[in-house]
N, C-alpha and C positions, 0 to 999 in steps of 0.2 A: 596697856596701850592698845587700842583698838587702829585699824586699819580700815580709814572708809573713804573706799574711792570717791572725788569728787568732778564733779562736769571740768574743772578747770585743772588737775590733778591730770583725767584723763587727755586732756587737750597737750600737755608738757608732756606728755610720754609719747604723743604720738609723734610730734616736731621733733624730738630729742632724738628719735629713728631715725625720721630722714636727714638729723642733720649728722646722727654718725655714718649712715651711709654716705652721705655727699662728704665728709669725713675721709671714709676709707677709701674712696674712688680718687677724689686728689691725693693719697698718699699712695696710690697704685700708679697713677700720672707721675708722678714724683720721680717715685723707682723705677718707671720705664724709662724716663728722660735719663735719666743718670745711669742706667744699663747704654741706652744707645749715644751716649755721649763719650764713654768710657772704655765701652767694649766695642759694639758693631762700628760706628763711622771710624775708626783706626783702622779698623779690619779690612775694609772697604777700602781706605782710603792707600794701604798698603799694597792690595790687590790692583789695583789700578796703575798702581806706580810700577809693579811687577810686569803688570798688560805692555805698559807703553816702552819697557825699557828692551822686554822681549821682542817687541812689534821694531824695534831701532835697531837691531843684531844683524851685523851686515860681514860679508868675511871680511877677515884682518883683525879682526877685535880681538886681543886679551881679553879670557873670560877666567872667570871664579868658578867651579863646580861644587856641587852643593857636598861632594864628598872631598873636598878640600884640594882637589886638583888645579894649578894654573895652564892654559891652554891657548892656542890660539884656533880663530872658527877659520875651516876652511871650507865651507860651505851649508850653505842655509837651503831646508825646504820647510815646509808648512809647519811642522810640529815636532821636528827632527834637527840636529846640526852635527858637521862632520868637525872633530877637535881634533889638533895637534900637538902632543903632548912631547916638552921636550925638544931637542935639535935633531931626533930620528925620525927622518922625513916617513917609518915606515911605524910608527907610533900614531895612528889615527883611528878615531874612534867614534861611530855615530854616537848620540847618545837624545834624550829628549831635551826638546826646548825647557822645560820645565827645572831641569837637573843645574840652570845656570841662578849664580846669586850675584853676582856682579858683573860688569860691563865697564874694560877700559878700552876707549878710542885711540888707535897709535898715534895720533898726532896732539893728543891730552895729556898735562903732565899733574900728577897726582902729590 
């Protein structure tokens, strides 16, 4: 069996290129959309909600510490807050805004 390229031969090889390129570029679109639908905008959408909850931290709040401490905030500055840990009014502890995972309002009932 002999092998002889023809004009029309050659013309289906060369379409059949670009069409696995155009191929593998939609199946690269594919996999992006399903990365950033699955992973990033959760991520995002988590961090945001982290922003506004922190950005609402006022004293009196019951807080959650990310090392499992319950407290209450007795003072808020930029990046910092002063916790109360406990009924011993000498139990207070800066610590970073960062360091909170929850946020109860005293007049909230959960």
């Amino acid at each position: 069996m002999s092998f002889i390229m023809t004009a029309g031969n050659a013309a289906a090889a060369q379409g059949g290129g670009f069409a696995s390129y155009a191929m593998l570029i939609g199946w690269v679109v594919i996999i992006g959309l399903f990365l950033y639908f699955t992973m990033i905008r959760p991520q995002k959408k988590e961090q945001n909600r982290i922003k506004t909850m922190l950005s609402e931290l006022e004293s009196g709040d019951s807080v959650l510490t990310s090392s499992g401490f319950y407290g209450v905030v007795i003072d808020v500055d930029e990046d910092t807050v002063i916790v109360e840990f406990g009924n011993n009014k000498n139990c207070r502890i800066p610590m970073q805004k960062t360091a909170i995972t929850q946020i109860e309002k005293p007049g909230a009932n959960s």
